[in-house]
C-alpha positions in Angstrom: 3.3 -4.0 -15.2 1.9 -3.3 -11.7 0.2 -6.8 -10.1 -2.5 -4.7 -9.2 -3.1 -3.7 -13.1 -2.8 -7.6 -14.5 -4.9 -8.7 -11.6 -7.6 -5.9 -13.1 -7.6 -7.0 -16.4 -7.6 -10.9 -15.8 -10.6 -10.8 -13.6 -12.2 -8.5 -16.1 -12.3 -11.2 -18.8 -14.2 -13.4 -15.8 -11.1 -15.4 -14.0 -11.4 -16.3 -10.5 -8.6 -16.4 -7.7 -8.5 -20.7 -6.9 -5.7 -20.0 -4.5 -3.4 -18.0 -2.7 0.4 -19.5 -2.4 3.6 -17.9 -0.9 5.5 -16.6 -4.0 2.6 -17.1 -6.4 -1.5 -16.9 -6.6 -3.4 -19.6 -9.0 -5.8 -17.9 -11.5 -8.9 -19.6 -13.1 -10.5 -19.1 -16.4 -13.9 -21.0 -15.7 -15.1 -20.6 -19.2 -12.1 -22.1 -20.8 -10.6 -24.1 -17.5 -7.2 -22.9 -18.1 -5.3 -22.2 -14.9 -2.2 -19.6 -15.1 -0.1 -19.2 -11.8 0.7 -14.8 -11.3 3.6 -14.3 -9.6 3.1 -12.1 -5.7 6.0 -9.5 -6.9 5.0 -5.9 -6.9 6.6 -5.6 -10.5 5.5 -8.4 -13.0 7.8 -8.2 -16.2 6.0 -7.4 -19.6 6.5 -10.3 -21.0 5.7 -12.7 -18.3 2.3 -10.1 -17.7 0.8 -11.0 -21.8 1.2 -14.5 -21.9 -0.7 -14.6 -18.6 -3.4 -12.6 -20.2 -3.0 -14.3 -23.4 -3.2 -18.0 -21.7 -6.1 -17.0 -19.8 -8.3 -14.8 -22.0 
């Protein structure tokens, strides 16, 4: 999955960027508080792509 894509569809279910780092960026679910590190690849594997959405949704 493209970064762009996950980065699309987490922010659509209301998660907020809490920080940019070198090889990842922190994402924040503030209804539910969870926090879910996305990698800064251009590619993000399938696998690793739904349990971010799953963790943060």
């Amino acid at each position: 999955m493209k970064r762009k894509e996950l980065i699309k569809k987490i922010t659509s279910v209301g998660c907020v960027l809490v920080r940019h780092g070198s090889r990842h960026d922190l994402y924040r679910n503030p209804k539910t508080g969870k926090k879910q590190p996305v990698p800064r690849h251009d590619e993000i594997d399938e696998k690793l792509a739904k349990h971010i959405i799953k963790e943060l949704a």
